[in-house]
C-alpha positions in Angstrom: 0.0 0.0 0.0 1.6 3.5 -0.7 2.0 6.3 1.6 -0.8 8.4 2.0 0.3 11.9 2.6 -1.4 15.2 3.5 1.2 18.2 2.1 0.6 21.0 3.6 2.3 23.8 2.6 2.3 27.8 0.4 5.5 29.7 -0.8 8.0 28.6 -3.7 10.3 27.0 -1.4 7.7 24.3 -0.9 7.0 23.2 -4.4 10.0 21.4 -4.8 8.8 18.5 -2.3 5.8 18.9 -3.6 6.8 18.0 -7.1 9.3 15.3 -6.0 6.8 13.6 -3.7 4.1 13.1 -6.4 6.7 11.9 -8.6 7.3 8.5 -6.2 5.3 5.5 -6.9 5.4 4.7 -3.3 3.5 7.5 -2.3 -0.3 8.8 -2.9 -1.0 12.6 -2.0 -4.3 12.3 -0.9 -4.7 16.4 -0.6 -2.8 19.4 -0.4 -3.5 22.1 2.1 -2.1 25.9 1.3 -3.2 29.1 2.5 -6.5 31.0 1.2 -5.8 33.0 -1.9 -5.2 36.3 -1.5 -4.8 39.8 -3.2 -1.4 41.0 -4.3 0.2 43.8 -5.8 -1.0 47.2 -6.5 -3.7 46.4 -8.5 -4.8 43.9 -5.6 -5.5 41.1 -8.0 -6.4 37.5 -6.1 -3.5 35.4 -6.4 -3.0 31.8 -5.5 0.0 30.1 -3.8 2.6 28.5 -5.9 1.9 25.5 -4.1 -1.6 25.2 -5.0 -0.4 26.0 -9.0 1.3 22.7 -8.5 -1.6 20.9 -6.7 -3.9 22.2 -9.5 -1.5 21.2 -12.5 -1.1 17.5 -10.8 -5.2 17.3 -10.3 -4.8 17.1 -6.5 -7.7 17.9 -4.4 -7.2 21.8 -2.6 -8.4 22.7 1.0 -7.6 26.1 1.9 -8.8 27.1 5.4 -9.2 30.5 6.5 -8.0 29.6 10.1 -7.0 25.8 10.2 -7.5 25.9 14.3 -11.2 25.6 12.5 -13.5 22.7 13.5 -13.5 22.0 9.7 -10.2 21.2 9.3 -10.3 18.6 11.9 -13.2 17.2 10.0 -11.1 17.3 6.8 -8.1 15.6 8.3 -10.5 12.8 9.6 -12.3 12.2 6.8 -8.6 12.2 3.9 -7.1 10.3 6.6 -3.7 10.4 6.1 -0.5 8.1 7.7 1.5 11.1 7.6 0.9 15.3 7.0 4.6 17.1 5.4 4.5 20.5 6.3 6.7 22.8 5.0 6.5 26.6 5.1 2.6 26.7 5.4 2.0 30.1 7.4 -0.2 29.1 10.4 0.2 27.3 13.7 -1.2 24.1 13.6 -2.8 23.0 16.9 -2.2 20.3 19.0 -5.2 18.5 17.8 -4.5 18.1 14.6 -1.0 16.9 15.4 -2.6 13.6 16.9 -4.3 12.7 14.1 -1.7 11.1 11.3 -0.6 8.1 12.6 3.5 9.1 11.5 2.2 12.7 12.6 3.4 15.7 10.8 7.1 16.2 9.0 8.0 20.2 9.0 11.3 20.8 6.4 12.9 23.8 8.5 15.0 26.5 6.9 18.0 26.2 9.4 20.1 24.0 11.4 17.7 23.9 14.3 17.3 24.7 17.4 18.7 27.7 15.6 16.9 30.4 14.2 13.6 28.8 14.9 10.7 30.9 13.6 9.7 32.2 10.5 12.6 33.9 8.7 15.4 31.2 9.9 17.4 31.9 6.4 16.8 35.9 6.5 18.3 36.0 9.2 21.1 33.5 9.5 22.5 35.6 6.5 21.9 39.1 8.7 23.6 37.8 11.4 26.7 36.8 9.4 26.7 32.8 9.9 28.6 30.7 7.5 26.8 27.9 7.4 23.2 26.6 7.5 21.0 23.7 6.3 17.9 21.8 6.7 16.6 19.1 9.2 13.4 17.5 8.9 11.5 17.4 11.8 8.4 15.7 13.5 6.6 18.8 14.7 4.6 19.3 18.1 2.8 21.9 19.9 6.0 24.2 20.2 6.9 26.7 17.6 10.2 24.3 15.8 10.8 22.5 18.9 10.7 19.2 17.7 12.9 16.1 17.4 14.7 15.9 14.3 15.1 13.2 11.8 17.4 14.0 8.8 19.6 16.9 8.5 21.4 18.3 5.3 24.1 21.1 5.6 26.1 23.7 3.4 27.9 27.1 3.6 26.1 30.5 3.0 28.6 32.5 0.3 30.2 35.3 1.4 28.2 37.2 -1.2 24.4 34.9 -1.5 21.3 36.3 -0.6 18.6 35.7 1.1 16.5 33.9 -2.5 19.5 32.9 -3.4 19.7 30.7 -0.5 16.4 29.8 -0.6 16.1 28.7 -4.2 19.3 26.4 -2.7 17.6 24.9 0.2 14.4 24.3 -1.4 15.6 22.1 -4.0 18.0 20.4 -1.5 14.8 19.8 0.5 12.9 17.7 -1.5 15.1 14.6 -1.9 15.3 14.8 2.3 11.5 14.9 2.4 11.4 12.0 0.7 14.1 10.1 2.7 12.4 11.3 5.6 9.1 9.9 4.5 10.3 6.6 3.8 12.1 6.5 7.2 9.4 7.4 9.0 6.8 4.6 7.3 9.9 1.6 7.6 10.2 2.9 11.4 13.8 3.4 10.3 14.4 6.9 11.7 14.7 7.7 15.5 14.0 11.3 16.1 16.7 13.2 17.9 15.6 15.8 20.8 16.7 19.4 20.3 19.0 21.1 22.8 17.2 24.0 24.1 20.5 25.4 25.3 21.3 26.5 22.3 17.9 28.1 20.5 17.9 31.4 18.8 14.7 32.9 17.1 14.2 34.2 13.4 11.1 36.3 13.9 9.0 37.4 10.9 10.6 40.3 9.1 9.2 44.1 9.9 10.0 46.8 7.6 12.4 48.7 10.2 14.7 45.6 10.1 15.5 46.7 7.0 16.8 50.2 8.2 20.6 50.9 8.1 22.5 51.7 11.5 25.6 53.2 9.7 27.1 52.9 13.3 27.2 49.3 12.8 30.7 48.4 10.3 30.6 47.7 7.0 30.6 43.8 6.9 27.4 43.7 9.1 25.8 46.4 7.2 26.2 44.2 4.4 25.2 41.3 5.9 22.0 42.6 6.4 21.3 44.0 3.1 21.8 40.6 1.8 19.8 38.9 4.6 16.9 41.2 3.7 16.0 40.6 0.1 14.0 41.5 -1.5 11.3 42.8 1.0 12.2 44.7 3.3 15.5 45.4 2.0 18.0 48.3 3.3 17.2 51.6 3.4 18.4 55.0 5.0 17.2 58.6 4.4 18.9 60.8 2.0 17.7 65.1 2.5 14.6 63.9 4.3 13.7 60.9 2.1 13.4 56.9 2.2 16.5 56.1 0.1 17.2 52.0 -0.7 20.8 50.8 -0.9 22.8 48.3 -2.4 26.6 47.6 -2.5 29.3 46.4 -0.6 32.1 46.3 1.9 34.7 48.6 0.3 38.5 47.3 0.9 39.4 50.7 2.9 37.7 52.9 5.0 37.2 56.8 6.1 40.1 58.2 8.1 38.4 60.4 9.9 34.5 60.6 8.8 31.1 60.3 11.1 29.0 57.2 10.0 26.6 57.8 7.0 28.9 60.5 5.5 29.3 60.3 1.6 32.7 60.4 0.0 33.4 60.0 -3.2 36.6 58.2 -3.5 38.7 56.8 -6.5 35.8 57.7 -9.0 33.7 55.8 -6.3 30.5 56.4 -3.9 31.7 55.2 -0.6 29.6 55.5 3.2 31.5 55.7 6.2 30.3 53.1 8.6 31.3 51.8 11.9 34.5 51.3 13.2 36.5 52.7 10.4 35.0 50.9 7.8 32.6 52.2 4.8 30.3 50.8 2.5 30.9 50.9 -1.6 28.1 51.9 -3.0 26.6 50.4 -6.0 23.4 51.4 -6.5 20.3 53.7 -5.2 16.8 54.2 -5.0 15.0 57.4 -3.7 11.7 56.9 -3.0 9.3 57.4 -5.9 12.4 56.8 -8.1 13.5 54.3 -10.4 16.9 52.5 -9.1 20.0 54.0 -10.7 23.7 53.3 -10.2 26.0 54.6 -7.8 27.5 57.7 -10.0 24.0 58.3 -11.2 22.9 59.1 -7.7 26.0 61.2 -7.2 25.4 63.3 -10.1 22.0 63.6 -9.6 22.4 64.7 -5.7 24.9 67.0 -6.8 26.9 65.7 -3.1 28.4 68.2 -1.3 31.1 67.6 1.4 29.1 66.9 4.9 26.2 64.9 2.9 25.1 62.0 4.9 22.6 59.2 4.5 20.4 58.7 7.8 19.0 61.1 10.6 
């Protein structure tokens, strides 16, 4: 008899386990579960989740709950009946009572090498806090928010240069080939789950908009670190004369001799922010807001800098 499974899951970095799990002949997906659709964009057009594109394309049955504490969904998962639920990046809290229900319980693919960074940006902010390295364990979940045991674990280095989607395309297709290991270990009772050590838990919390703003007090490699962490939404920004002004660039290989953080220099036929600690920034590119992005000298022209200019309040 194949594995019946229940995936549950909504963003891009799902739909690879999605796609390699209908693919096995050992395994039926009896439905897939995904957030409600929603509207997006300026226009405020619905959308639907790229997981439920790949549901619909496969001709897998949809449920998408509004709240799936609901006594509806409980009702769902008792009627599909499944052996085992894989969870990966859904968007809600699932309560205890659903837990009970799949015999294997639920599988949750977790962005980073837990018990760090558990929450919902683990790879925004493993890259903002300047780690290394990262990876992905599957986990059987439980009432706690990523607390618990793990099964498999996969592991790489962050570049000194990848983003935030960068790393994400990376760990979503490394993902699916550990889901399905996971899943066959768990139905040949294979796989003992390993607790976590509490000890050593950090938190990822979702991303605000202000996480994005630049301390220019901070040096340049954090600085940088956190403009790649927080791609593409909510970015790093500063103000420039009063207004919101998006940054990009880089850790430039010398810094200010004697200049207060945020001040603009333009050095070697470059744009360069002083930062922390005798460091500065390189900058690359800009965008004021209201403005289209344009490259560093663009922005210097167009500012028409003059000695004493600073980005930030």
């Amino acid at each position: 008899m194949p594995l019946r499974i229940v995936f549950c899951g909504t963003p891009a970095f799902a739909v690879p386990s999605l796609r390699q799990l209908i693919a096995q002949p050992d395994f039926q997906i009896a439905g897939v579960i995904t957030q409600p659709d929603r509207p997006r964009g300026r226009g405020g057009e619905i959308s639907i989740s790229p997981v439920k594109q790949v549901a619909i394309e496969a001709g897998l049955p949809v449920y998408q709950p509004e709240r799936i504490k609901e006594e509806a969904a409980q009702e769902y998962f008792r009627n599909v009946a499944p052996d085992v639920v894989a969870i990966i990046a859904y968007g809600q809290i699932i309560p205890a009572r659903l837990i009970a229900i799949p015999r294997l319980g639920w599988i949750n693919l977790h962005g980073s090498l837990l018990p760090k960074y558990r929450g919902a940006a683990p790879i925004h902010w493993a890259i903002a806090n300047g780690e290394t390295q990262t990876g992905l364990p599957t986990m059987q979940i439980n009432a706690g928010l990523d607390t618990g045991p793990m099964l498999l674990k996969y592991e790489t280095e962050i570049g000194p240069e990848e983003t935030s989607p960068e790393l994400y395309s990376r760990l979503a297709e490394a993902g699916a080939p550990l889901m399905v290991e996971t899943l066959r270990g768990i139905a040949s009772g294979a796989l003992v789950p390993i607790p976590q050590d509490d000890s050593q838990k950090t938190f990822a919390p979702p991303l605000k908009k202000e996480d994005g703003r630049i301390d220019w007090s901070l040096d340049a490699q954090h600085i940088y670190n956190r403009l790649r962490g927080f791609q593409p939404w909510p970015g790093a920004f500063t103000t420039f004369r009063g207004k919101t002004c998006h940054l990009w660039g880089k850790p430039a290989k010398e810094g200010p001799e004697n200049a207060a953080p945020g001040t603009l220099m333009i050095r070697g036929g470059e744009v360069q922010i002083a930062a922390g600690n005798g460091t500065s920034l390189q900058l690359e590119s800009a965008q004021m807001e209201g403005r289209k992005k344009i490259t560093a000298r663009e922005f210097a022209n167009g500012a028409r800098l003059v000695p004493g200019d600073k980005f930030g309040n």
